[in-house]
Predicted model as a PDB file, atoms N, CA, C, CB and O in Angstrom, pLDDT in the B-factor column:
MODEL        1                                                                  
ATOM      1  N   UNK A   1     215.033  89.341  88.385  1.00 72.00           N  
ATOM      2  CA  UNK A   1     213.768  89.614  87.747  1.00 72.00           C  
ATOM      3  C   UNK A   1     212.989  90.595  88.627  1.00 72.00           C  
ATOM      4  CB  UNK A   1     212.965  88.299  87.508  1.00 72.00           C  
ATOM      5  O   UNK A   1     212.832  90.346  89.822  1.00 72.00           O  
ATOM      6  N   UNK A   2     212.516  91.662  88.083  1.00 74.00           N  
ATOM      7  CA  UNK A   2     211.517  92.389  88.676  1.00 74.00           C  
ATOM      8  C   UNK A   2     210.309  91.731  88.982  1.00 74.00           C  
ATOM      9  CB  UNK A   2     211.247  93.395  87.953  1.00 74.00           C  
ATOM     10  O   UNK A   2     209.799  90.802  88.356  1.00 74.00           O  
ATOM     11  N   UNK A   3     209.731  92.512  90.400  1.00 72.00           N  
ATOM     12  CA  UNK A   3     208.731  92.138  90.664  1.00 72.00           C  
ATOM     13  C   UNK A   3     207.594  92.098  89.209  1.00 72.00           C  
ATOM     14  CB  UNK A   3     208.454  92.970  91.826  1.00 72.00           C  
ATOM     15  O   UNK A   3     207.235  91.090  88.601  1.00 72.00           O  
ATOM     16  N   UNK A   4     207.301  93.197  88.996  1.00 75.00           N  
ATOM     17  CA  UNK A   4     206.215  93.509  87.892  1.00 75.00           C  
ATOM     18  C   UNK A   4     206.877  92.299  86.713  1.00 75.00           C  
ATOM     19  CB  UNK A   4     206.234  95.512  87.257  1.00 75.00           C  
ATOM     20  O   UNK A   4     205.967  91.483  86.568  1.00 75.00           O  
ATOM     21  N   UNK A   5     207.735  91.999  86.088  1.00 85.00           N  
ATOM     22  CA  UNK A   5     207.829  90.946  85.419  1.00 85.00           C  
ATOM     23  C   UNK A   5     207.092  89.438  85.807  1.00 85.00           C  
ATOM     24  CB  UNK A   5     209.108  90.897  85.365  1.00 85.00           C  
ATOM     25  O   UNK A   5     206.615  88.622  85.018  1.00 85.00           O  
ATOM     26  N   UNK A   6     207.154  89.379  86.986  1.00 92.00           N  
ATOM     27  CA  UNK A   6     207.210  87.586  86.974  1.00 92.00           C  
ATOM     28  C   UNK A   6     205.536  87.443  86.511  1.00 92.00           C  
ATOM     29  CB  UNK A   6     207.664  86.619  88.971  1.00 92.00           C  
ATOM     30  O   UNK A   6     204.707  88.305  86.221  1.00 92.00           O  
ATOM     31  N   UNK A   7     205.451  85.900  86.588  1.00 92.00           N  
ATOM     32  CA  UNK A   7     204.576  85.594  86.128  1.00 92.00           C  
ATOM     33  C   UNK A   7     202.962  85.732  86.597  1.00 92.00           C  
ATOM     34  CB  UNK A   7     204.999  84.674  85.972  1.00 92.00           C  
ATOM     35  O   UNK A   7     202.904  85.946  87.808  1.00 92.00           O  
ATOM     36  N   UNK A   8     201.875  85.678  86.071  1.00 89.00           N  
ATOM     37  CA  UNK A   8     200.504  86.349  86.572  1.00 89.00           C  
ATOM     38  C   UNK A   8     199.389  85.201  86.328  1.00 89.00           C  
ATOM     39  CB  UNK A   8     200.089  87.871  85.635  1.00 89.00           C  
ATOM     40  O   UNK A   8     199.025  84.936  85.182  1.00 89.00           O  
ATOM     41  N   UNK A   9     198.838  84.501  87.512  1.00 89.00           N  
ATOM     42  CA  UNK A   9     198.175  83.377  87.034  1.00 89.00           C  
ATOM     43  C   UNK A   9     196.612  83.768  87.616  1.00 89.00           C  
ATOM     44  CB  UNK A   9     198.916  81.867  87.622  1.00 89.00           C  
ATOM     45  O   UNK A   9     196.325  84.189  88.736  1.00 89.00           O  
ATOM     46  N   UNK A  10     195.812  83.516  86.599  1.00 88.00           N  
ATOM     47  CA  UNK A  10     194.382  83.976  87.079  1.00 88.00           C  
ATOM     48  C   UNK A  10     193.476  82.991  87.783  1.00 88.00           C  
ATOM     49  CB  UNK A  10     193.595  84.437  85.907  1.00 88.00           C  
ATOM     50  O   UNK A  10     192.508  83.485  88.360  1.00 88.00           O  
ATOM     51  N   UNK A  11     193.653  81.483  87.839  1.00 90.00           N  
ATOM     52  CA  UNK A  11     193.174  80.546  88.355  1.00 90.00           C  
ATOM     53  C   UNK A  11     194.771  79.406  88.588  1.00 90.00           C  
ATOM     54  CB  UNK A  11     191.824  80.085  87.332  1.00 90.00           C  
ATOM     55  O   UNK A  11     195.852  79.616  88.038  1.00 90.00           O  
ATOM     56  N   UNK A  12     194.450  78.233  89.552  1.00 92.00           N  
ATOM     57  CA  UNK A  12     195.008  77.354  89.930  1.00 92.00           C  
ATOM     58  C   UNK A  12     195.628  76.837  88.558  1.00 92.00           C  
ATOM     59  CB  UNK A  12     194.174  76.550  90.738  1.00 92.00           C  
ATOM     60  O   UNK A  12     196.792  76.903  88.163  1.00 92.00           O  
ATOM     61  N   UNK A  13     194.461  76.288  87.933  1.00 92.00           N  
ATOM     62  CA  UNK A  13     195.095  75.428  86.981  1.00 92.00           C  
ATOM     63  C   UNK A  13     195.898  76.383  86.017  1.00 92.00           C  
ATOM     64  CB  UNK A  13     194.008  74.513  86.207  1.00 92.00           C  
ATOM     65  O   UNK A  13     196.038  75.564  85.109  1.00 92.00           O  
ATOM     66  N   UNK A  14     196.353  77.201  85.681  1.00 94.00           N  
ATOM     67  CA  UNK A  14     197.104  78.385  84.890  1.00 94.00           C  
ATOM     68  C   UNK A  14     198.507  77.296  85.670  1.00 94.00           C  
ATOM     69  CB  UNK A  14     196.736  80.634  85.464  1.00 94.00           C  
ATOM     70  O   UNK A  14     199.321  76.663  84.996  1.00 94.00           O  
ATOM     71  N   UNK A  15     198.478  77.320  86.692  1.00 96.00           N  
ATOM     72  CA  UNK A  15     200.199  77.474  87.061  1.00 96.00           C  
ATOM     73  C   UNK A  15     200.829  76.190  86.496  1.00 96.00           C  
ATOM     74  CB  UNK A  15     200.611  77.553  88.920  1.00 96.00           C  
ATOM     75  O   UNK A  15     200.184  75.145  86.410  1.00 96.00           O  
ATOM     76  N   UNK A  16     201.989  76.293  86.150  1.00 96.00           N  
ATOM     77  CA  UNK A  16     202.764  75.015  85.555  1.00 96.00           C  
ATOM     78  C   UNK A  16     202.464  73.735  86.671  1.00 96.00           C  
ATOM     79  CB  UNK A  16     204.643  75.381  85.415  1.00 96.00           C  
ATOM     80  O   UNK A  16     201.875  73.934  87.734  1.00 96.00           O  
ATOM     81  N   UNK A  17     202.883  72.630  86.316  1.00 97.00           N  
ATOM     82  CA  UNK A  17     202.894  71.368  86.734  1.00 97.00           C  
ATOM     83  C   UNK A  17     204.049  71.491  87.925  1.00 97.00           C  
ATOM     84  CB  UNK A  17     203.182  70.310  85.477  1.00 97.00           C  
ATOM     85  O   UNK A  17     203.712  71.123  89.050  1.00 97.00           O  
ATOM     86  N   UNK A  18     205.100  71.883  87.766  1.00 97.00           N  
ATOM     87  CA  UNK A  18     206.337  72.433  88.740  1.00 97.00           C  
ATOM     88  C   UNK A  18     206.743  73.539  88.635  1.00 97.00           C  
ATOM     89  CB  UNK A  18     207.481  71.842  88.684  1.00 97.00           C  
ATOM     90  O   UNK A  18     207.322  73.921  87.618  1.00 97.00           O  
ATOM     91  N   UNK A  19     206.445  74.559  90.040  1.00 97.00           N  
ATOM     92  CA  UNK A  19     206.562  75.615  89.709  1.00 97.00           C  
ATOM     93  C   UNK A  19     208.486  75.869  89.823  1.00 97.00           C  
ATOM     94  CB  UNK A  19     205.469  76.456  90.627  1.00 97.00           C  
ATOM     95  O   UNK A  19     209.299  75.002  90.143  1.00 97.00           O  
ATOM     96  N   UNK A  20     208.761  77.221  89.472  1.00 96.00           N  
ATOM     97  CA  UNK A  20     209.716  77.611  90.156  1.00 96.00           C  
ATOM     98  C   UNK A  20     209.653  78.813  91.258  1.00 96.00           C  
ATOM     99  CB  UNK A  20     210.522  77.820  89.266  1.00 96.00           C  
ATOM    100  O   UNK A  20     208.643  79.370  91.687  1.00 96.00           O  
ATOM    101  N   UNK A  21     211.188  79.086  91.635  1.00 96.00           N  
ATOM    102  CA  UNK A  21     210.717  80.401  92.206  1.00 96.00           C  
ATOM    103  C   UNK A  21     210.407  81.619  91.936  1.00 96.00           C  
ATOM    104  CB  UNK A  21     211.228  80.665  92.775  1.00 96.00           C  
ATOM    105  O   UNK A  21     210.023  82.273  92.906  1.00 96.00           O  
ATOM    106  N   UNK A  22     210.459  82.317  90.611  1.00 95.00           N  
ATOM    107  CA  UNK A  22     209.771  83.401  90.064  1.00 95.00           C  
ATOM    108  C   UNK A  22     207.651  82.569  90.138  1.00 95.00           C  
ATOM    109  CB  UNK A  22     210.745  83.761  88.041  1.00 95.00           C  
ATOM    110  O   UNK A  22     206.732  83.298  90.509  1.00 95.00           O  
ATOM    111  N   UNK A  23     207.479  81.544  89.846  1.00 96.00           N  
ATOM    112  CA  UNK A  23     206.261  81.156  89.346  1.00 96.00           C  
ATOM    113  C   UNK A  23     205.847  80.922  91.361  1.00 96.00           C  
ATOM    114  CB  UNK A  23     206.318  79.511  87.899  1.00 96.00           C  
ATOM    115  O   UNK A  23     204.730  80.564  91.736  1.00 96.00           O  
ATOM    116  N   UNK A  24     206.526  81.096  91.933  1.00 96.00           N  
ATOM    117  CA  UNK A  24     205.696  81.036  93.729  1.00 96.00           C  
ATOM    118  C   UNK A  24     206.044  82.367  93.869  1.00 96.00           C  
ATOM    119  CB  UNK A  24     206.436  79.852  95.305  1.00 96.00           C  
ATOM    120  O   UNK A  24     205.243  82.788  94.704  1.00 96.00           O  
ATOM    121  N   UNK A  25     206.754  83.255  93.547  1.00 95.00           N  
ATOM    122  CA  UNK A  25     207.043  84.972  93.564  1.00 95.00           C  
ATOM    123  C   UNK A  25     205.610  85.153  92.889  1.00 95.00           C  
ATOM    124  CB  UNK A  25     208.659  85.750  92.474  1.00 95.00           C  
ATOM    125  O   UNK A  25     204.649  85.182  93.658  1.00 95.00           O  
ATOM    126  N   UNK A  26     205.429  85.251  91.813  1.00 94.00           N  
ATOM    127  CA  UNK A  26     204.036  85.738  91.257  1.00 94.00           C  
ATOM    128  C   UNK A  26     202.885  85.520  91.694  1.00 94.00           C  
ATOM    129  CB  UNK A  26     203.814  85.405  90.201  1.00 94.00           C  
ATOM    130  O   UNK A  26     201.992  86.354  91.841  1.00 94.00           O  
ATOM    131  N   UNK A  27     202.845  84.189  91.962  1.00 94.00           N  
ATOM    132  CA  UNK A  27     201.339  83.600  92.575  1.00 94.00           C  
ATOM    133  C   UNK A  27     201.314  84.027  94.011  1.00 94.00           C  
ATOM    134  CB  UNK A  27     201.144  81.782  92.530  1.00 94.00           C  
ATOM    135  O   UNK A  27     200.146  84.193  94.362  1.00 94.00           O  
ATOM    136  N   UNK A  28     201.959  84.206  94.729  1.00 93.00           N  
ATOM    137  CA  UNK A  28     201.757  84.894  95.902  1.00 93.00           C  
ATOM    138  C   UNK A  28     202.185  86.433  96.144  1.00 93.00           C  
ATOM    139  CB  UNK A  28     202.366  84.133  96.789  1.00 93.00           C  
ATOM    140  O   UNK A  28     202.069  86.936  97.262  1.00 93.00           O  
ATOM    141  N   UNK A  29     202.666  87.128  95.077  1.00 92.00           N  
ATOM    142  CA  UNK A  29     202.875  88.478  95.093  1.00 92.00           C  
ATOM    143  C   UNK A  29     203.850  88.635  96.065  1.00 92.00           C  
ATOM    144  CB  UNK A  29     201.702  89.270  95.325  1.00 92.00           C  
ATOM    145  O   UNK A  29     203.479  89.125  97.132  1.00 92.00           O  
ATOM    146  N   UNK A  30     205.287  88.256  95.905  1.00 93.00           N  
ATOM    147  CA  UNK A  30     206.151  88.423  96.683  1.00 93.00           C  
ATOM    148  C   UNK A  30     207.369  88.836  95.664  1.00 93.00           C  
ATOM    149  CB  UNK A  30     206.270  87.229  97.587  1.00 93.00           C  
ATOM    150  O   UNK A  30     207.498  88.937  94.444  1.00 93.00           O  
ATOM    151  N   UNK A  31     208.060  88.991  96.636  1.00 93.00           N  
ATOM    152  CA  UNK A  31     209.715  89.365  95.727  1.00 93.00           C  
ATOM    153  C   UNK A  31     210.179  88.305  95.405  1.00 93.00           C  
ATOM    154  CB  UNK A  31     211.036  90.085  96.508  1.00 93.00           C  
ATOM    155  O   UNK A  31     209.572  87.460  96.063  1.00 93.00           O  
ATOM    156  N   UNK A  32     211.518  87.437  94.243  1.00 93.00           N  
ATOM    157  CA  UNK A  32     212.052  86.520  93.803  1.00 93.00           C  
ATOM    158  C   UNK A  32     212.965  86.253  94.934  1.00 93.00           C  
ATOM    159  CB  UNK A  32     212.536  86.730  92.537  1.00 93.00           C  
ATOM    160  O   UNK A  32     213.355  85.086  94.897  1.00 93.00           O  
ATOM    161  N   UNK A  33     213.399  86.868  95.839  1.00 94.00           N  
ATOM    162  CA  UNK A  33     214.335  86.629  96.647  1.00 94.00           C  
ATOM    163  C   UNK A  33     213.505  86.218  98.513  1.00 94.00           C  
ATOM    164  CB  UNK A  33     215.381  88.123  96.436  1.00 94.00           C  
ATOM    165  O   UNK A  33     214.057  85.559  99.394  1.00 94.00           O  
ATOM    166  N   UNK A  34     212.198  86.832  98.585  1.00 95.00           N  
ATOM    167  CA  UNK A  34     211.293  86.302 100.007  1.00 95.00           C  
ATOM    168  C   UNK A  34     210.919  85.107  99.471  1.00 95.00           C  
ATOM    169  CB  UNK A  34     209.825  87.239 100.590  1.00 95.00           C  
ATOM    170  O   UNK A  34     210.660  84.291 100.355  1.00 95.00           O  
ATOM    171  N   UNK A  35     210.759  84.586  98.087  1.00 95.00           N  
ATOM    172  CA  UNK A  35     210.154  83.462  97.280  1.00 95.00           C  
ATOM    173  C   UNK A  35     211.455  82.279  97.729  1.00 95.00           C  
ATOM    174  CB  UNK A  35     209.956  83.916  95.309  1.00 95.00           C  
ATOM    175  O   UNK A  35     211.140  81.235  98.300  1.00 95.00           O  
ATOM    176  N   UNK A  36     212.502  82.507  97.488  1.00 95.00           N  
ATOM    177  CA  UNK A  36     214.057  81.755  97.365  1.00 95.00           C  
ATOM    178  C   UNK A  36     214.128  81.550  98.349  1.00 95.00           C  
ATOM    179  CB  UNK A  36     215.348  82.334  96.918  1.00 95.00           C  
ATOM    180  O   UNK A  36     214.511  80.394  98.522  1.00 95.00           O  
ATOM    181  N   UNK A  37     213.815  82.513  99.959  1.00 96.00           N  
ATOM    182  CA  UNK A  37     213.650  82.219 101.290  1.00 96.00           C  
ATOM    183  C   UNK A  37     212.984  81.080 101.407  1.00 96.00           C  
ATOM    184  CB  UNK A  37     213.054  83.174 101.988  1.00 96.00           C  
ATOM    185  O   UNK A  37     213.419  79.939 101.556  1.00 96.00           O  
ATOM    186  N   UNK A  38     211.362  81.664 101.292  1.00 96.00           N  
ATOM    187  CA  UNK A  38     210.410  80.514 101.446  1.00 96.00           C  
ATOM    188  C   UNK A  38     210.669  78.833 100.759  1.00 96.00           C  
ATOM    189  CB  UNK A  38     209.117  81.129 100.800  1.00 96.00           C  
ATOM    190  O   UNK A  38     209.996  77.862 101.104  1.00 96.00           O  
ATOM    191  N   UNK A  39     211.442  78.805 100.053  1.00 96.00           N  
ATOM    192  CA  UNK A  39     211.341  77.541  99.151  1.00 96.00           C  
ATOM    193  C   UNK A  39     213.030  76.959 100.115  1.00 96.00           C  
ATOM    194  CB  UNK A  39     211.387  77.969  96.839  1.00 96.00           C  
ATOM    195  O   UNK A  39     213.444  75.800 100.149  1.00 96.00           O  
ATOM    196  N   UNK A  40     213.534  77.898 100.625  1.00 95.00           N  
ATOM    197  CA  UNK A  40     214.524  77.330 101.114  1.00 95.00           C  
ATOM    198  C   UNK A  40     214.431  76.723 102.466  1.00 95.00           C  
ATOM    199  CB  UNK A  40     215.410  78.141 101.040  1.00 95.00           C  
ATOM    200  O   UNK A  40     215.109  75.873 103.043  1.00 95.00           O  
ATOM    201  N   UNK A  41     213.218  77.530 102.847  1.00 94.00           N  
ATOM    202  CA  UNK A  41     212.886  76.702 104.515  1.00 94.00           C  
ATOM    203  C   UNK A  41     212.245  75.046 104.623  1.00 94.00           C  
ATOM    204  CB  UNK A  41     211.487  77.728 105.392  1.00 94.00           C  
ATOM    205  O   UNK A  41     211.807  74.348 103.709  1.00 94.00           O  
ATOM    206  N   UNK A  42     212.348  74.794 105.796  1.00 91.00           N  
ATOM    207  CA  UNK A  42     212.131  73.670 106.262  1.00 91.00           C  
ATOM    208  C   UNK A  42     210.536  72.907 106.341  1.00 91.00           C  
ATOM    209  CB  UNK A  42     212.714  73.867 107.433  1.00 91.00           C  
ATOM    210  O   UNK A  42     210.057  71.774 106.293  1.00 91.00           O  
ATOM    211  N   UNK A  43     210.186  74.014 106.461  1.00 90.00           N  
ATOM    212  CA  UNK A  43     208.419  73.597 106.271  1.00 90.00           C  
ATOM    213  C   UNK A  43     208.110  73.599 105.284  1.00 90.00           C  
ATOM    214  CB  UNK A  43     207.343  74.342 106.774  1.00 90.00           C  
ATOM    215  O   UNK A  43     206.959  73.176 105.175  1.00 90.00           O  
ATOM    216  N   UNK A  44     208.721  73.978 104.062  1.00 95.00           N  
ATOM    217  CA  UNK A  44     208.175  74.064 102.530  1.00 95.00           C  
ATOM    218  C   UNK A  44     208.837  72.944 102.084  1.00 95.00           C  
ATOM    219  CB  UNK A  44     208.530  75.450 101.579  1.00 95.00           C  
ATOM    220  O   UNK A  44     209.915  72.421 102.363  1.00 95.00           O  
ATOM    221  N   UNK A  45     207.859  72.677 101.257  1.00 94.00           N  
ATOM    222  CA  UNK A  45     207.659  70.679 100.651  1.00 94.00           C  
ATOM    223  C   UNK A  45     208.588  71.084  99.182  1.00 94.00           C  
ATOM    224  CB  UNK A  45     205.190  69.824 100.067  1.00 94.00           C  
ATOM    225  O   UNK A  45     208.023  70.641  98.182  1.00 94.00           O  
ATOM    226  N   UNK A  46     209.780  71.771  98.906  1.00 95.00           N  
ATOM    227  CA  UNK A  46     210.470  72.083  97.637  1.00 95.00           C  
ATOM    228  C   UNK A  46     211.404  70.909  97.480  1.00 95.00           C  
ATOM    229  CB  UNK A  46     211.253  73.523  97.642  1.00 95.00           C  
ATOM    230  O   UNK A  46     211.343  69.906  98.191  1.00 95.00           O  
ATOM    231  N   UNK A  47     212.193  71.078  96.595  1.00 95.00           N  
ATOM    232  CA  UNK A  47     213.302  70.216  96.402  1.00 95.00           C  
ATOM    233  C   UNK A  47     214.427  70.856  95.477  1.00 95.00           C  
ATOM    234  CB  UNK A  47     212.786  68.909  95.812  1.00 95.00           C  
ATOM    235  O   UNK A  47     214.123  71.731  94.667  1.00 95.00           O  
ATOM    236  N   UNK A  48     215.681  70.419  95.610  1.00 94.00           N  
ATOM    237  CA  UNK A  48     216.670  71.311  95.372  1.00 94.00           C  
ATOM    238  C   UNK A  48     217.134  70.499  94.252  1.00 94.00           C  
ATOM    239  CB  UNK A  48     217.675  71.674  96.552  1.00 94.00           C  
ATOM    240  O   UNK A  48     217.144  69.271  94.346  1.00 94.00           O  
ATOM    241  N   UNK A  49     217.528  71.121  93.169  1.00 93.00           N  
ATOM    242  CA  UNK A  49     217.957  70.555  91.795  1.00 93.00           C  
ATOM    243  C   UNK A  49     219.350  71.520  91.476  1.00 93.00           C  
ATOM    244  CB  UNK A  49     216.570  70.748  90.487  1.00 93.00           C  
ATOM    245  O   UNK A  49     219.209  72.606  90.913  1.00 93.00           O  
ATOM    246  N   UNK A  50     220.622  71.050  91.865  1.00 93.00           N  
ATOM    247  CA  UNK A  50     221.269  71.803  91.709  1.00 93.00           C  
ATOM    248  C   UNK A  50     221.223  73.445  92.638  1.00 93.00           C  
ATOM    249  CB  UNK A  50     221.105  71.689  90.480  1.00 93.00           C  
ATOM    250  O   UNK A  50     221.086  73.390  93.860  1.00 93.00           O  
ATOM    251  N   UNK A  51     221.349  74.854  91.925  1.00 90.00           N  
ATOM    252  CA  UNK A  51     221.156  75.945  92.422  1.00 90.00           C  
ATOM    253  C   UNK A  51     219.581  76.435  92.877  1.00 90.00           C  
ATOM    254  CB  UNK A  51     221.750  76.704  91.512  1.00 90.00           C  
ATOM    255  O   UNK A  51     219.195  77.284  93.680  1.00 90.00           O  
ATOM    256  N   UNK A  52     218.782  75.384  91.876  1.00 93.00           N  
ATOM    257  CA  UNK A  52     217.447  75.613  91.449  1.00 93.00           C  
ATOM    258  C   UNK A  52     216.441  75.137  92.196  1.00 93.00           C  
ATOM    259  CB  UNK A  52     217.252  75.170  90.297  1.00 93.00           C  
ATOM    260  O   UNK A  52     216.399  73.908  92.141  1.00 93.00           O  
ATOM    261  N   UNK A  53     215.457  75.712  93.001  1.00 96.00           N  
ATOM    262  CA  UNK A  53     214.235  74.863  93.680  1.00 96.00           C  
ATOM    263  C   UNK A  53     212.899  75.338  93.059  1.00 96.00           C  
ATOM    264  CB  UNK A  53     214.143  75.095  95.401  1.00 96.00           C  
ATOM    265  O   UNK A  53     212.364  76.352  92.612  1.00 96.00           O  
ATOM    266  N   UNK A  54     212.663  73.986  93.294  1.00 97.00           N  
ATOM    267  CA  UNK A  54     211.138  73.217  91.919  1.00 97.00           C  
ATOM    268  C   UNK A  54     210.293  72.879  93.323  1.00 97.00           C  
ATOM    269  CB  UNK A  54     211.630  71.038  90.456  1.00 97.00           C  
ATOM    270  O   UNK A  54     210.905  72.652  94.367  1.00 97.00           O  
ATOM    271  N   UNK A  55     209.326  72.869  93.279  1.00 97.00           N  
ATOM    272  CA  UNK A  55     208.132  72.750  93.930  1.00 97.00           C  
ATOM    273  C   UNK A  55     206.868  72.275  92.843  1.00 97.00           C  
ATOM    274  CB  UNK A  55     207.881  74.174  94.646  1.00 97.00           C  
ATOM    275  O   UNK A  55     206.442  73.013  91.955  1.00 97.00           O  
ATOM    276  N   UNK A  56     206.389  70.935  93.107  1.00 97.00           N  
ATOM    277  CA  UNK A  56     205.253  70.455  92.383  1.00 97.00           C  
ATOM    278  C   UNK A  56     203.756  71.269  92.653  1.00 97.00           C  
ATOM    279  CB  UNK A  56     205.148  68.933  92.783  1.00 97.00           C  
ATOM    280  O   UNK A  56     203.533  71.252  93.863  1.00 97.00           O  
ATOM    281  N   UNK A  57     202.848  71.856  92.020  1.00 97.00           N  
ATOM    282  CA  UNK A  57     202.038  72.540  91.872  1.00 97.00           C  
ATOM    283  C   UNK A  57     200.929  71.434  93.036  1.00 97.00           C  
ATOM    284  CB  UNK A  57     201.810  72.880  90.194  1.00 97.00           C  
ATOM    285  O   UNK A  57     200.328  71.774  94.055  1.00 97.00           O  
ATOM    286  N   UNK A  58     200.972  70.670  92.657  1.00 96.00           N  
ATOM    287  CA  UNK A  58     199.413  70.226  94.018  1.00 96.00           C  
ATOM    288  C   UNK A  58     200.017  70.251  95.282  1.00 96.00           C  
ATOM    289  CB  UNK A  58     198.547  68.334  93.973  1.00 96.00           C  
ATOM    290  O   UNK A  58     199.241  70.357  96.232  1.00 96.00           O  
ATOM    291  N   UNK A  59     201.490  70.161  95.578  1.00 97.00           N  
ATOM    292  CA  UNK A  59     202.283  70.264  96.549  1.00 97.00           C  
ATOM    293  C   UNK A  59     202.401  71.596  97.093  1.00 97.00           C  
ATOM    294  CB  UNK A  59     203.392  69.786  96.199  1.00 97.00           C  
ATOM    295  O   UNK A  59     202.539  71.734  98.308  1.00 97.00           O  
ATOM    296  N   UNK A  60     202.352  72.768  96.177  1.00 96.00           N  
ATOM    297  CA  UNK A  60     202.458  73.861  96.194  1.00 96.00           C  
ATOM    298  C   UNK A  60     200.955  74.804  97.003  1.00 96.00           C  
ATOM    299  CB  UNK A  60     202.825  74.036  94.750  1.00 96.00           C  
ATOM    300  O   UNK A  60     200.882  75.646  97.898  1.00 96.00           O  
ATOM    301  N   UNK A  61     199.785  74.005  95.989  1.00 95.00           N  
ATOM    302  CA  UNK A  61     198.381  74.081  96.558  1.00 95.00           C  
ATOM    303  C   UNK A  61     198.161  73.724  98.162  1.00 95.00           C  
ATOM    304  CB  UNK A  61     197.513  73.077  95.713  1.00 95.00           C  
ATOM    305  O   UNK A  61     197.481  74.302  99.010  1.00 95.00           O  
ATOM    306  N   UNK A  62     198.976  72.582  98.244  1.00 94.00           N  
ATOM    307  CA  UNK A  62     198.729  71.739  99.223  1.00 94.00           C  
ATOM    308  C   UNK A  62     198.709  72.513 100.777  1.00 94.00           C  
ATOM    309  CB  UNK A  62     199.804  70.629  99.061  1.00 94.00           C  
ATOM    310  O   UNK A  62     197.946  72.672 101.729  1.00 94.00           O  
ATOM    311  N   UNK A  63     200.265  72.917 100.281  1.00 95.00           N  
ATOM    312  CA  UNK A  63     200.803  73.907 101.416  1.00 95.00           C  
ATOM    313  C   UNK A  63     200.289  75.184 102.123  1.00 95.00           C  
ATOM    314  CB  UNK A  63     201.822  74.340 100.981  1.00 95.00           C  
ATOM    315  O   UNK A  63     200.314  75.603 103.280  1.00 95.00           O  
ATOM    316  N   UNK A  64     199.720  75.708 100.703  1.00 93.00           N  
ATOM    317  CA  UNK A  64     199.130  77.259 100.820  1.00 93.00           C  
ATOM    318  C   UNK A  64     197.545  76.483 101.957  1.00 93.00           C  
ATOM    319  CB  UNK A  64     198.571  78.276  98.573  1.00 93.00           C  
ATOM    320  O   UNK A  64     197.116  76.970 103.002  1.00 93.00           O  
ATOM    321  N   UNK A  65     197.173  75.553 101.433  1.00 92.00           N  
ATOM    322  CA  UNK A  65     195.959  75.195 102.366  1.00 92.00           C  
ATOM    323  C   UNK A  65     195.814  74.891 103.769  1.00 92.00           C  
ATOM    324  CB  UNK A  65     195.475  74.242 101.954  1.00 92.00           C  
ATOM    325  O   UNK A  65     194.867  75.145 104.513  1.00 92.00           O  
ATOM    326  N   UNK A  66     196.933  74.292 104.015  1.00 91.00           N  
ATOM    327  CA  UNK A  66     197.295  74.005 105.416  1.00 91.00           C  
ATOM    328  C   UNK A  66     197.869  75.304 105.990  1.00 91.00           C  
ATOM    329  CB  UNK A  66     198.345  72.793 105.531  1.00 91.00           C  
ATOM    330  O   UNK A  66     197.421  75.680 107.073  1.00 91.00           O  
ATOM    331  N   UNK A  67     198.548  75.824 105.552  1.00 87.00           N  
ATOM    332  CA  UNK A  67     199.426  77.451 106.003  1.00 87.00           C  
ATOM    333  C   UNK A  67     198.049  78.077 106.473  1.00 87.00           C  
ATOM    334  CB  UNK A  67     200.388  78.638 104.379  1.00 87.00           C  
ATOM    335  O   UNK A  67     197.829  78.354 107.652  1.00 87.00           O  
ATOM    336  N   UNK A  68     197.049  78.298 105.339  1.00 84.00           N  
ATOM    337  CA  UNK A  68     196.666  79.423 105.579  1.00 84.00           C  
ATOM    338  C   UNK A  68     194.918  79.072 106.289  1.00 84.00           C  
ATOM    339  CB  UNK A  68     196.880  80.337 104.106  1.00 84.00           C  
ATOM    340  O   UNK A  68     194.112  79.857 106.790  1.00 84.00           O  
ATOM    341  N   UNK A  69     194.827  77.574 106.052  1.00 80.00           N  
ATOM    342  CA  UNK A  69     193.417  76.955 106.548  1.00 80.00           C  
ATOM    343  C   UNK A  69     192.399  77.146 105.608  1.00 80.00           C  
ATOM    344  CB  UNK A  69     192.882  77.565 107.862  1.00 80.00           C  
ATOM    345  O   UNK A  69     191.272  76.810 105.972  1.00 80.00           O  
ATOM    346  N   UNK A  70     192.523  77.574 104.570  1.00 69.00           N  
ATOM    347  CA  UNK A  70     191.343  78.296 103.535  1.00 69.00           C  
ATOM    348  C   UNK A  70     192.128  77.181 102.244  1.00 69.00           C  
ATOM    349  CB  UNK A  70     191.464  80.670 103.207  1.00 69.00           C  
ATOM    350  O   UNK A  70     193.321  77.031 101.981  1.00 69.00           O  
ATOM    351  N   UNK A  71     190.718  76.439 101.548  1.00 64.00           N  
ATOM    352  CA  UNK A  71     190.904  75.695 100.331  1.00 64.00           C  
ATOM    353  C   UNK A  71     190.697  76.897  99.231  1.00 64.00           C  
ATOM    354  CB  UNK A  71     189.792  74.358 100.195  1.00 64.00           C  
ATOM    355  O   UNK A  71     189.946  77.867  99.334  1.00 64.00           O  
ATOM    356  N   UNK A  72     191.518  76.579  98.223  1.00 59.00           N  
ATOM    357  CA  UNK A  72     192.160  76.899  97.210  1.00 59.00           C  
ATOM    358  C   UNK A  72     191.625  76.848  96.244  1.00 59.00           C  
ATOM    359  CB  UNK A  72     193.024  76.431  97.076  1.00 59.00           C  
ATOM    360  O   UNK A  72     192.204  77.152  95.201  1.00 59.00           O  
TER     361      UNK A  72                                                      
ENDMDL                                                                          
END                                                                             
């Protein structure tokens, strides 16, 4: 998926209930593949379903808050 494709969320609550990794590519303006990194590391709260990693959206919030020290 191209960058310019993925998805475009204008507030928090926009984003699905579980994101994927195109839906953490968009919301943080990254590539699908630095996204597949990030969800594959050890400090990120994801979970692996098969090929596929799902990340729960307040989990997702959660993270970006502590990472970055700034509420959401």
């Amino acid at each position: 998926m191209k960058k310019e494709d993925l998805p475009v969320y204008k507030n928090n609550e926009e984003l699905p209930l579980v994101l994927s990794t195109n839906d953490v590519a968009g919301y943080l303006n990254i590539s699908p593949s630095m996204a597949y990194e990030l969800m594959r590391s050890k400090n990120f709260p994801s979970i692996q379903i098969k090929r596929c990693y799902k990340i729960q959206r307040e989990q997702f919030l959660q993270w970006i808050n502590q990472t970055t020290g700034k509420v959401l």
